[in-house]
N, C-alpha and C positions, 0 to 999 in steps of 0.2 A: 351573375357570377360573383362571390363574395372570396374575396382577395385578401391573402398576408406576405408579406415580406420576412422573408426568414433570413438571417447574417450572421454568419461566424467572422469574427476579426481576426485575425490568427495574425501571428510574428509576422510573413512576408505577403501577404495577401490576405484579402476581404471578399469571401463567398458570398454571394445570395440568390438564394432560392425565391420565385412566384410563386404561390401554392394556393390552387382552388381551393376555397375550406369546404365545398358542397362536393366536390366530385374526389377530392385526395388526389388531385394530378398537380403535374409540375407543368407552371405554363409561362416560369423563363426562368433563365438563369443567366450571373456574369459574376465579375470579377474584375478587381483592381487592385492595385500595390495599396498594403498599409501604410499611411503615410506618420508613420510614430515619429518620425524627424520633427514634424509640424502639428500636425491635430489630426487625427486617426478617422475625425468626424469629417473629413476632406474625401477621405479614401472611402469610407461607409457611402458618403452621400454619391462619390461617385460610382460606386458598383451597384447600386440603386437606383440611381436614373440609369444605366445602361439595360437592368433587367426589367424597369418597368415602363421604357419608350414604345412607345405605339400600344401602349394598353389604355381601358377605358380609365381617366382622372377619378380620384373621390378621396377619399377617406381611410388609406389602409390599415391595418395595424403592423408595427413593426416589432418582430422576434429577435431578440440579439445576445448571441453570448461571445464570447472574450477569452482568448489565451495570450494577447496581445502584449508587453513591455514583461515577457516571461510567466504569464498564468499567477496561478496560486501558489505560494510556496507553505509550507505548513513543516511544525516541528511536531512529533508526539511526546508527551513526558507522560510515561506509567510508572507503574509499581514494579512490576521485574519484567524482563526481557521476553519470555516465552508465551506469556499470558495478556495481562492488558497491553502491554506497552505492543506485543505483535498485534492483537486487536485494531489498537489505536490506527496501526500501522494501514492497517486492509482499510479501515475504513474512511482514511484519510485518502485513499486511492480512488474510493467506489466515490470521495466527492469530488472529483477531479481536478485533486490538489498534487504537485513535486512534493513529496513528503522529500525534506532538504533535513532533516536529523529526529533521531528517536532517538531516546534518555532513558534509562529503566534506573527506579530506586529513589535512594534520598538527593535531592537538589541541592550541593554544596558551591563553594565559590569556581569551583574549575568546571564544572557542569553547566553552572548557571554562563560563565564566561563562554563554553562554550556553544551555547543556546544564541545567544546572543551572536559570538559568527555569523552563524548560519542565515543568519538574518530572513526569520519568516517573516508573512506576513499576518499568520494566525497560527495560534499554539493549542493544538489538544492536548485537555489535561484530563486522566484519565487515571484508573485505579481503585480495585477492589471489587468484588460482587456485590452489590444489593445486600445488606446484612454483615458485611466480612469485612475484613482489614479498610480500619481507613486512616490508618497514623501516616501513613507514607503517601497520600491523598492530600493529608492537612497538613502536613511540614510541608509540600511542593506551592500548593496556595500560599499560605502563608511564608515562603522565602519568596517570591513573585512579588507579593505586596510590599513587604521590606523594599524591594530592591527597584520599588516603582516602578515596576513595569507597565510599558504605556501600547506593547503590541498587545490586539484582540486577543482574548482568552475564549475558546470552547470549552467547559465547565461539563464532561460525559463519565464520572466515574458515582463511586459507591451513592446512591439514593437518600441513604440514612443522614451523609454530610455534606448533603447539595445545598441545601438552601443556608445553613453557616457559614459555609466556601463564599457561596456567591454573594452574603452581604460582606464579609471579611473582603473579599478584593474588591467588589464594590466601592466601598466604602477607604480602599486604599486609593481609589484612582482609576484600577483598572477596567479596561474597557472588557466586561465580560458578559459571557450567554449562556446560561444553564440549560439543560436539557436530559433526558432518560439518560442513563448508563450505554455502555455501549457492549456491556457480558454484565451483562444482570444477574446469569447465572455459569458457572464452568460449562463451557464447550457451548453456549446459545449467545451467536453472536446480532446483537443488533443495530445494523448503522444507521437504521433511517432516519431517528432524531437527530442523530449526530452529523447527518448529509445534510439536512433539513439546513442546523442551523449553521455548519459552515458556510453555505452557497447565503443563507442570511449576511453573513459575517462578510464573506466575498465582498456582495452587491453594498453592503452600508456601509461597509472600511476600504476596502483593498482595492477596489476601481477606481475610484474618487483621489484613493493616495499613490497612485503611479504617474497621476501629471501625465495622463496620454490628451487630454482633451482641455480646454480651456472651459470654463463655465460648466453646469452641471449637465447638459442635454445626454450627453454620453453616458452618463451615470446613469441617469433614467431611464435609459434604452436597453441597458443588460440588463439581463433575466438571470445569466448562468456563467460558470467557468466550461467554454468547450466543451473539457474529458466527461464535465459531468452530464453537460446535455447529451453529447452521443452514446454515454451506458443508459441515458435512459430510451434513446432513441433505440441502444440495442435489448433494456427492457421489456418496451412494445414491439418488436418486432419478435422478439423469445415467445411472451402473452400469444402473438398472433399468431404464431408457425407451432405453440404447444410443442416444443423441440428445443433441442440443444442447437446451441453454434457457437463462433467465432470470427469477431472481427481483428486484424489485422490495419494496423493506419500508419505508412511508413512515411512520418513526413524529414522535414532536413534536418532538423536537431534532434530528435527521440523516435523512436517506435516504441505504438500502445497497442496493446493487446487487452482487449476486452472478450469475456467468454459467461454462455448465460447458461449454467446447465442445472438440470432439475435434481431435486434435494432428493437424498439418496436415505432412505431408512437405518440402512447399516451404518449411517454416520453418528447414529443416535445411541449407540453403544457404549461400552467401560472404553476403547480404543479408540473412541470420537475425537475428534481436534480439541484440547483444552480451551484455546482460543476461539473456537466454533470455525466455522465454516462461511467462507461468502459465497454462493452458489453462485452471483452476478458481484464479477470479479473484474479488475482492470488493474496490468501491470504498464510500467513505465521503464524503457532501456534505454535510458540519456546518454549511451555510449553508439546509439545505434540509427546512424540517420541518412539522408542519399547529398546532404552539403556539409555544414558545420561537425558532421560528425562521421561522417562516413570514414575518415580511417580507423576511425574504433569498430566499424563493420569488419573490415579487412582486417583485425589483429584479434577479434572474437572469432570471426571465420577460420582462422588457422588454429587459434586454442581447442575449438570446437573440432578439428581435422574434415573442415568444410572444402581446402582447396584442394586442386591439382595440383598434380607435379609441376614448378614451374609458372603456376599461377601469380603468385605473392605479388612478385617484381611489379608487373604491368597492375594488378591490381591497385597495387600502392599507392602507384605514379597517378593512375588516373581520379583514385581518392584526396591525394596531396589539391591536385588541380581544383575538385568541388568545395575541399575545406575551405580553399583559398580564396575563391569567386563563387559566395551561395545566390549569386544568381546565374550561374552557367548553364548554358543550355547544348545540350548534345547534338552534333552535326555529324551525318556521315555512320557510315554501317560501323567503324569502329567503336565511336562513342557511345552508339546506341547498347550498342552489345553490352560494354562497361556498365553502363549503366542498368539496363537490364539484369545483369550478374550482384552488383552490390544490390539491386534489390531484393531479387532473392534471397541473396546472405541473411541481409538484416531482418527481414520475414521470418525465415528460417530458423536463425539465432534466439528472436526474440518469442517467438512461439513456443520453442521448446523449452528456453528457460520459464517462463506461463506456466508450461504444463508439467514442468518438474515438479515446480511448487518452491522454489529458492525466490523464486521474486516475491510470490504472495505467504511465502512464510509456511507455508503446508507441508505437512513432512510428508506426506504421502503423494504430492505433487494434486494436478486436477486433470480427472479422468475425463480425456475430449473422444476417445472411441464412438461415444453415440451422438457424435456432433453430425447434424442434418446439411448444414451451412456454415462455410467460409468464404465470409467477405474481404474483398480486399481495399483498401482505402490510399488516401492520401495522392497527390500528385501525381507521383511519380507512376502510379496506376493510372489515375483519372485520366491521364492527356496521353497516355502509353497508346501503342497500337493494342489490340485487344488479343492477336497474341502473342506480345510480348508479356501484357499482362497476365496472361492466362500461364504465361512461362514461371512467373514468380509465385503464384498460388499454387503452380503445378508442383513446385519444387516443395513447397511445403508440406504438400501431401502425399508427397515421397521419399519424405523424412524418415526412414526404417532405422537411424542410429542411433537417433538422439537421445535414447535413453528414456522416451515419452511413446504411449501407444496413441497412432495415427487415428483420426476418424475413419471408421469401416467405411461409407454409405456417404460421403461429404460432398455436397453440389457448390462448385468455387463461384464466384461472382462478385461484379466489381462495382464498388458505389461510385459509376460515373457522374452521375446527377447529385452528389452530394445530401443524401434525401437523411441518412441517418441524423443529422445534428438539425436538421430542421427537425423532423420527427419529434426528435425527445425536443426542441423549443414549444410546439405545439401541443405535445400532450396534456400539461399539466388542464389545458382552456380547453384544446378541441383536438379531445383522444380520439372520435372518428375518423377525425382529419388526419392525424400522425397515422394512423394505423391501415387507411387506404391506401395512404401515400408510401407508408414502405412495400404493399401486397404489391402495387403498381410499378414500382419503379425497381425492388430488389427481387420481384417474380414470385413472392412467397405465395401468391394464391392461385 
């Protein structure tokens, strides 16, 4: 039996998956506290000997990706608001970066200062089609290098003035990576170079400078940012199933909604997306979570006219309690319930704003009617009774308000085994393996 270790680090815990590479099965699994206090390679090495005791000894390979001392954070700066710079925006998401500020236009001093804030840890710079504008491209490079800048630059805009940009900041100092365009042309959106060389940019900058780990081993060991391995995880499993779906992953700080659905012809029209379309989409509701955030669940749920009469109160009190201690654990048919309810909400909340299309920028929202599959993720699922969890899925797919059309035909199911972020860790080496492993474990076959 030929054996990997797969580990997600995440903010409060350390997942890892066994995974047969010949058979696509899961043959253990564990988990321990991230120890970010200390060295994070504490917490890794112990949820790794816990999943791999009483297995045969040798030689594994270890799969690791990373949301750990807060993930990726990323800025976009385009050319104007509705076109690259929303671009930049989608595809800053599809790499599973906190896009933490988008810019559209010329980079002046109150721009540039406010860039700066936000403090990413990678900047895409983006701007113009292949052929088309690119003064407002090369004044952004060019105030960057003025102003030494020393955060990684992503270098995704017009073709024509890539390779002058990138010896111009080069040649200033800055740390930067050219790669395609990311709208080469109106309404044909491309993020794969630009995913490519983020998650590059990630693993050679942004891991190494969070100081989670002493010496480099840790460094060596990530492959990916999370959000970005599990879109790809929900890649292969879209590939596998030939279908639409959606995943749902409500963990304590954010709910991410990821959604895979097939390219639609009528998108290719005069009424097309100017900014194109991401068909494998993933949004991010940092106001939406089951600890650290969860009273921003309760004050979306009531904007939204989620609650009952009479709800709010008790809701509140029981959210105040989670923000306060995200390590709380619910006791007793009371707490369970609570908790069961805000998960709902934030399912609920964050799904429909997905499918409006206000999170990913799409004015026509993204149409989930032909979705085959919705999954649901994170904790508060995983270790849930099954149906309790079936309750918070249940609720989403009896969303009839939201202003978003429901999937007709939607089979709910829950990534208990955490299989999707293995998945997309494996694919890139061994897509048989990713791809058994979600037929097996999410029922797709």
């Amino acid at each position: 039996m030929s054996l990997a270790v797969c580990a997600d680090v995440g903010s409060t815990y350390t997942k890892v998956a066994v995974v047969d590479l010949d058979g696509g099965r899961l043959v253990a699994a564990a988990s321990a506290p991230t120890t970010v206090g200390t060295d994070v390679l504490h917490g890794l090495d112990a949820a790794v000997g816990a999943a791999t005791a009483g297995l045969p000894a040798g030689d594994v390979p270890w799969y690791v990706c990373s949301s750990a001392g807060g993930g990726l954070r990323l800025a976009v700066v385009g050319y104007e608001p509705l076109v690259t710079a929303q671009a930049g925006r989608r595809v800053g998401l599809s790499a599973g970066a906190n896009v933490v500020h988008v810019a559209a236009g010329r980079l002046g001093a109150a721009e540039l200062t406010a860039l700066r804030a936000a403090r990413p840890d990678v900047v895409l710079l983006v701007g113009g089609t292949d052929g088309g504008d690119a003064d407002t491209l090369t004044h952004n490079a060019t105030r960057l290098a003025k102003a030494r800048w020393r955060v990684p630059v992503v270098l995704a805009g017009n073709a024509d003035a890539r390779d002058d940009l990138h010896a111009l900041l080069a040649g200033a100092g800055v740390p930067v990576t050219a790669c395609a365009n990311v709208l080469p042309r109106i309404g044909v959106l491309a993020p794969g170079a630009a995913r490519a060389a983020i998650r590059d940019v990630f693993l050679r900058h942004v891991i190494g400078g969070k100081r989670l780990s002493r010496g480099g081993r840790f460094t060596r060991l990530v492959r990916a940012a999370t959000p970005d391995a599990v879109l790809t995880g929900v890649e292969v499993l879209a590939d596998t199933l030939g279908g639409d779906l959606v995943v749902v992953d409500v963990g304590g700080a954010t709910t991410d909604v990821y959604s895979a659905l097939t390219p639609d012809e009528r998108d290719s029209g005069p009424g097309r997306e100017v900014a194109g379309t991401l068909w494998r989409a993933r949004t991010v509701e940092g106001d939406l979570g089951m600890r650290w955030s969860a009273p921003g669940v309760v004050r979306a749920a009531a904007e939204e006219r989620l609650l009952a009469a009479g709800e709010r109160d008790g809701l509140a009190a029981a959210a105040a309690v989670r923000a306060a201690d995200p390590g709380f654990l619910p006791s007793g048919a009371g707490e369970r319930a609570a908790e069961r309810r805000i998960a709902a909400l934030a399912a609920t909340v964050a799904v429909r704003r997905h499918a409006r299309g206000g999170a990913t920028g799409e004015r026509g929202g993204r149409d989930l009617r032909d979705v085959r599959l919705v999954i649901g993720s994170g904790g508060v699922l995983r270790h849930a009774d099954p149906v309790d969890a079936g309750h918070v899925l249940a609720a989403v797919l009896a969303d009839h308000a939201g202003g978003w059309a429901v999937p007709r035909h939607a089979r709910p199911v829950v990534d208990t085994a955490y299989v999707l972020a293995a998945a997309g860790l494996l694919a890139p080496e061994q897509p048989g393996a990713a791809g058994a492993l979600l037929r097996h474990h999410l029922g797709a076959e």
